[in-house]
C-alpha positions in Angstrom: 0.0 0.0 0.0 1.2 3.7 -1.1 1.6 5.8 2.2 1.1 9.2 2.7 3.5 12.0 3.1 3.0 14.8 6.2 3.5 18.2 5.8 7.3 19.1 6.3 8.2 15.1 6.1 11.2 14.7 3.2 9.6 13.3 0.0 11.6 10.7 -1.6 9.0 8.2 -3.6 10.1 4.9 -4.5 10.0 3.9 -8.0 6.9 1.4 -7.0 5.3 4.6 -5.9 5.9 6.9 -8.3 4.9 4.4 -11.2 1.2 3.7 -9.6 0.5 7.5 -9.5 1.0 7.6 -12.9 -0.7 4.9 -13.4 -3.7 5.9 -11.6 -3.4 9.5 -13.5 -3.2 7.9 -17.1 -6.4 6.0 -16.2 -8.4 8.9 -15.0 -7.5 10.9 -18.0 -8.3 7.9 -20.0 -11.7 7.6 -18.9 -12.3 11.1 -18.9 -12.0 11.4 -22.2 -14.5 9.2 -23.3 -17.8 10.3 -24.1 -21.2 9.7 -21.3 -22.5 6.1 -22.5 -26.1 6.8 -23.0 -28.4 4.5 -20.5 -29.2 1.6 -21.9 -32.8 1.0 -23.4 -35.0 -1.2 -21.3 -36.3 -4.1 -23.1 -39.5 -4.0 -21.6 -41.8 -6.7 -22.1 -42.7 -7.6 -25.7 -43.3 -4.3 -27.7 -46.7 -5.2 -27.8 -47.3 -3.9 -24.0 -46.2 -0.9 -22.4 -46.9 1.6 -19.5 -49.6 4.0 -19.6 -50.5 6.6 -17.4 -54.3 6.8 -17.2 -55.1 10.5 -17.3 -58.4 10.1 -19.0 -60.3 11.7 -15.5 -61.9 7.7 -14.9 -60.8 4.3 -13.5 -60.5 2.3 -17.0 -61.8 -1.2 -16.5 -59.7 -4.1 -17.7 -59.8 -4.8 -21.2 -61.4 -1.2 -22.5 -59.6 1.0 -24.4 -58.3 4.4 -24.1 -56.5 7.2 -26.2 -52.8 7.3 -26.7 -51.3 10.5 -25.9 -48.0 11.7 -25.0 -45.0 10.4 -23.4 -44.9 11.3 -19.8 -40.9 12.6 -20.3 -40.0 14.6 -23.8 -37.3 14.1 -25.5 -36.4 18.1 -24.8 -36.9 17.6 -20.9 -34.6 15.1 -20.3 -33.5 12.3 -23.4 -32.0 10.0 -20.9 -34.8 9.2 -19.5 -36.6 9.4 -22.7 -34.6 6.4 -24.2 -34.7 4.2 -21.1 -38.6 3.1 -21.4 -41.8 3.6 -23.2 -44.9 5.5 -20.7 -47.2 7.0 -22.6 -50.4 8.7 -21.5 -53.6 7.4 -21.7 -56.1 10.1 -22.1 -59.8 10.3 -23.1 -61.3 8.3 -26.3 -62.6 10.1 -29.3 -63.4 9.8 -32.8 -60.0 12.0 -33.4 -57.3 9.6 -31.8 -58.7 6.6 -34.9 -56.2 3.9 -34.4 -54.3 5.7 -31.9 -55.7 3.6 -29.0 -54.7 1.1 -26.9 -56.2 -2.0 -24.9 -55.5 -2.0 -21.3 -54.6 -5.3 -19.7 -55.5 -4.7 -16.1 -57.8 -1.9 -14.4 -56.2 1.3 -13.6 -57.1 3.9 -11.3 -57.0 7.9 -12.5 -53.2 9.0 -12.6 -52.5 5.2 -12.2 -49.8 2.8 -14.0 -50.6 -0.1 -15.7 -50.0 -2.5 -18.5 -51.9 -1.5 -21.9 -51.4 -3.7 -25.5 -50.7 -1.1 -28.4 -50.7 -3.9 -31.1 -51.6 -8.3 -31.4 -55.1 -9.6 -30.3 -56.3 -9.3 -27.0 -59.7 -9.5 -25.1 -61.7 -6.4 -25.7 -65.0 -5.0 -24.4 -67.0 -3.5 -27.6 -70.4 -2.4 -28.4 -71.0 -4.1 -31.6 -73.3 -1.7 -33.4 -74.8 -4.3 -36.3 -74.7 -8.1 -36.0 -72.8 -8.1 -39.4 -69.9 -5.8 -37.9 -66.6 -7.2 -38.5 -64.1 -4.4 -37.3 -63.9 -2.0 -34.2 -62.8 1.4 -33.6 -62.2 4.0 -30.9 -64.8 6.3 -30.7 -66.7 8.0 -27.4 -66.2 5.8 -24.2 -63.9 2.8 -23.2 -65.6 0.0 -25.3 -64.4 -0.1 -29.3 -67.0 0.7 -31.6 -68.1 -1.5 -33.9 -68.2 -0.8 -38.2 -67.8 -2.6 -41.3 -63.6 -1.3 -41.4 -61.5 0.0 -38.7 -57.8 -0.4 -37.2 -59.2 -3.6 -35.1 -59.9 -7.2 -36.8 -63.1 -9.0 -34.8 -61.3 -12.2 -34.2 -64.3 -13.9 -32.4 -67.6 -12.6 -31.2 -70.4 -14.7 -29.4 -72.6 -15.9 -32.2 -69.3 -15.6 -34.8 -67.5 -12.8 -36.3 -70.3 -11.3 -39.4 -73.0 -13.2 -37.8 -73.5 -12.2 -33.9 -76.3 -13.3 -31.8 -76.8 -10.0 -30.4 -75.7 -6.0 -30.5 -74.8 -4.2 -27.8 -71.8 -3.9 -25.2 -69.9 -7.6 -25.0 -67.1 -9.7 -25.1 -65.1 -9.6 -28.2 -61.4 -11.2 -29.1 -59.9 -8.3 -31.2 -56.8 -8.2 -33.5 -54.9 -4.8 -34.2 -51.9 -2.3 -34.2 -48.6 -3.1 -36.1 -50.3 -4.5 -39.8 -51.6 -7.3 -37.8 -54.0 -7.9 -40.1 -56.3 -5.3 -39.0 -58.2 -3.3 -41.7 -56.7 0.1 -41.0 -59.1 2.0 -43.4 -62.6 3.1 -43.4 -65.2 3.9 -46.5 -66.0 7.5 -46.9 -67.7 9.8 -49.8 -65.9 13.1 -50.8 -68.7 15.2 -50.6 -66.3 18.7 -51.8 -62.6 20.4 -52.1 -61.1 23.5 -52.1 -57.6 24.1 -53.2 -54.6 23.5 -51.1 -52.8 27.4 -51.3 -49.5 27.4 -52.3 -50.3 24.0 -54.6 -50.4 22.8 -57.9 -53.3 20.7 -58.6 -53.8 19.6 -55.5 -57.1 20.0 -53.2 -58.4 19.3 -49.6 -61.7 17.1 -49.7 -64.6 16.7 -47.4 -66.1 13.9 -46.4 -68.4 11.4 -44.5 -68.0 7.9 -43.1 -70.1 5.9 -44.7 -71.9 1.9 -44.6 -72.6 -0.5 -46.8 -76.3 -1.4 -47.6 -76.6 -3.9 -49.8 -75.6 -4.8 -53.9 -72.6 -2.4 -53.6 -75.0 0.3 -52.3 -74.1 2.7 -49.6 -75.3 5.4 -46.9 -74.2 7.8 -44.8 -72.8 6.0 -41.4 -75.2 7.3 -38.2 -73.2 8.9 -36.1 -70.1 8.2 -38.5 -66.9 10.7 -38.7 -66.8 13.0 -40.9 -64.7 16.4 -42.2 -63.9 18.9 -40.7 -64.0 17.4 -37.2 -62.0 14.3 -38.1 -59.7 15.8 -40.6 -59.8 16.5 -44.3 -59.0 14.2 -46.8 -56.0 14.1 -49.1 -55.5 12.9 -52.7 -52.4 10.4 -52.6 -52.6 10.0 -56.1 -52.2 14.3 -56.5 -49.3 14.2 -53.6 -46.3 14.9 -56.0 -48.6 16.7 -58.5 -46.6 20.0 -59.8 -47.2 23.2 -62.2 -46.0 21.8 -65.2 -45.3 18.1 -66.7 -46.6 14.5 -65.8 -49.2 14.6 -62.8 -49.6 11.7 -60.5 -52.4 10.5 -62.7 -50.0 10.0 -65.1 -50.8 12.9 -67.5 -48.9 15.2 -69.2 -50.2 18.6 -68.9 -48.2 20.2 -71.1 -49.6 18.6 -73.5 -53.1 18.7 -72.9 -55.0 20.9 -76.0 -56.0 24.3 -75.4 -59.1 24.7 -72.4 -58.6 21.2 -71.3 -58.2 21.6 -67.6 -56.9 19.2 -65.1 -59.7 18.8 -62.3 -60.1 17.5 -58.9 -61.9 14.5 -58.0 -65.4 14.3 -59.4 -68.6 12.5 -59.2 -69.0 12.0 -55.5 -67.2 8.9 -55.0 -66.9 6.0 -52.3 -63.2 5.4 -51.3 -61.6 3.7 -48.4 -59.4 6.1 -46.7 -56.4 5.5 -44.2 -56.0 8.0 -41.0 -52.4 8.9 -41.0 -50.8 11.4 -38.3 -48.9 13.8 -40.1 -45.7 15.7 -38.4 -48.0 18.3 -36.7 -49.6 15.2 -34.7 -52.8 16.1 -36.4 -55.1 13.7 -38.7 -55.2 13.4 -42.1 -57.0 11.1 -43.9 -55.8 9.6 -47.4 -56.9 8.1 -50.1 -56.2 7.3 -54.1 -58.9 8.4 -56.6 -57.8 9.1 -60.7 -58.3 12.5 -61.0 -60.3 14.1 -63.8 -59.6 16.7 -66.9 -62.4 18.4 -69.2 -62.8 21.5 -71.6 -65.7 23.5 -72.3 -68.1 21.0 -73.3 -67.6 19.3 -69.9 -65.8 16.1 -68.6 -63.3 14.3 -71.1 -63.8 10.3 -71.4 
């Protein structure tokens, strides 16, 4: 063991000495230099389950749903902590958070931690709004809605999946999240557009949530979404569209005769449209539709 010198005592080190100080100072100015390691990221559970805060204002029962929301800790406030586990909240379900929902896996008091499943099949509590209902969605309240499309795959349903015994709030196996086979799109009619400003044929297009009757028939969904509350609808087909050249229809303005005109969607249609969360955290909803051209005399064939 190295001893220590006293003030005033004569300093003569040994060789044996002197070499483990600068030992002991190379290694300290080794490991100074090298940069923080970052914490390692916990590999919590499955990716499937993770922790949620339930700040929706209710106990959420096991097996409901709820809204995703935010992490509890931002990147900005403190990264660290950011990359060492996923909580997110859980806050209130609407119609605006489609397929931004998960299912929780035990009850959870308000401002209480739990485990929620964000994606894979799980036991769900629904309120299956027709018999012939094959998919669910979050909407108002803890139990997925029931439709002919949405994020969530009915797996099983008492009575069987397209054929239940009864409507109503029930017991449901669902399958969602992650392209797990879920049908992540609903049927809507564009009902208008207005141009996007600053664009080249491109528009914004209004719309409602529609059902299917019978024969290829369909009506307006009661109680479906519709624009502007749950976002306008975009054009994919018009995404890259431009002032001059080949649109994403696959025409050539430029050479178009004289007064034909390049136009936005026509006729009304019924298309299935996709919710996608653009970089502003806010809904769009998007769907692919040939656009049409016309001159005076009215649409070209």
């Amino acid at each position: 063991m190295i001893q220590t010198v006293q003030p005033g005592q004569p300093f003569a080190p040994s060789a044996t000495a002197w070499n483990s100080f600068i030992e002991a100072a190379n290694a300290h100015k080794s490991s100074a230099a090298k940069p923080t390691q970052r914490p390692k990221a916990n590999r919590q559970y499955n990716g499937n389950l993770i922790t949620i805060q339930n700040k929706s204002g209710e106990v959420v029962e096991q097996y409901h749903a709820l809204g995703l929301g935010n992490p509890l800790v931002l990147p900005e406030d403190n990264e660290d902590e950011f990359r060492t586990r996923i909580v997110l909240e859980g806050v209130e379900p609407s119609a605006d958070l489609a397929g931004r929902f998960c299912i929780v896996q035990e009850t959870i008091a308000v401002d209480g931690f739990g485990l929620a499943m964000v994606s894979g099949t799980s036991l769900a509590w629904i309120d299956l709004a027709g018999e012939a209902d094959t998919h669910v969605e979050l909407d108002e309240g803890t139990a997925l809605v029931s439709s002919t499309s949405g994020t969530a795959a009915i797996l099983w349903v008492s009575g069987g999946v397209g054929e239940a015994d009864a409507t109503g709030e029930q017991w449901a196996v669902v399958r969602f999240g992650g392209g797990g086979g879920g049908d992540a799109g609903i049927w809507i009619k564009i009902s208008g557009y207005s141009v996007l400003t600053g664009a080249y044929n491109r528009w914004r297009y209004s719309w409602a949530e529609q059902e299917l009757v019978e024969d290829g028939v369909w009506q307006a969904k009661p109680a479906g979404r519709s624009s502007p509350s749950a976002g306008w609808a975009y054009n994919s087909i018009e995404a890259n569209n431009g002032e001059t050249g080949i649109q994403g229809n696959s025409i050539n303005i430029d050479a178009l005769p004289a007064g034909v005109e390049y136009l936005p969607v026509q006729g009304s249609p019924v298309v299935k449209a996709w919710p996608v969360i653009n970089c502003n955290d806010i809904v769009e909803w998007q769907f692919s539709y040939e656009n049409a051209v016309s001159n005076q005399d009215g649409l070209c064939e």
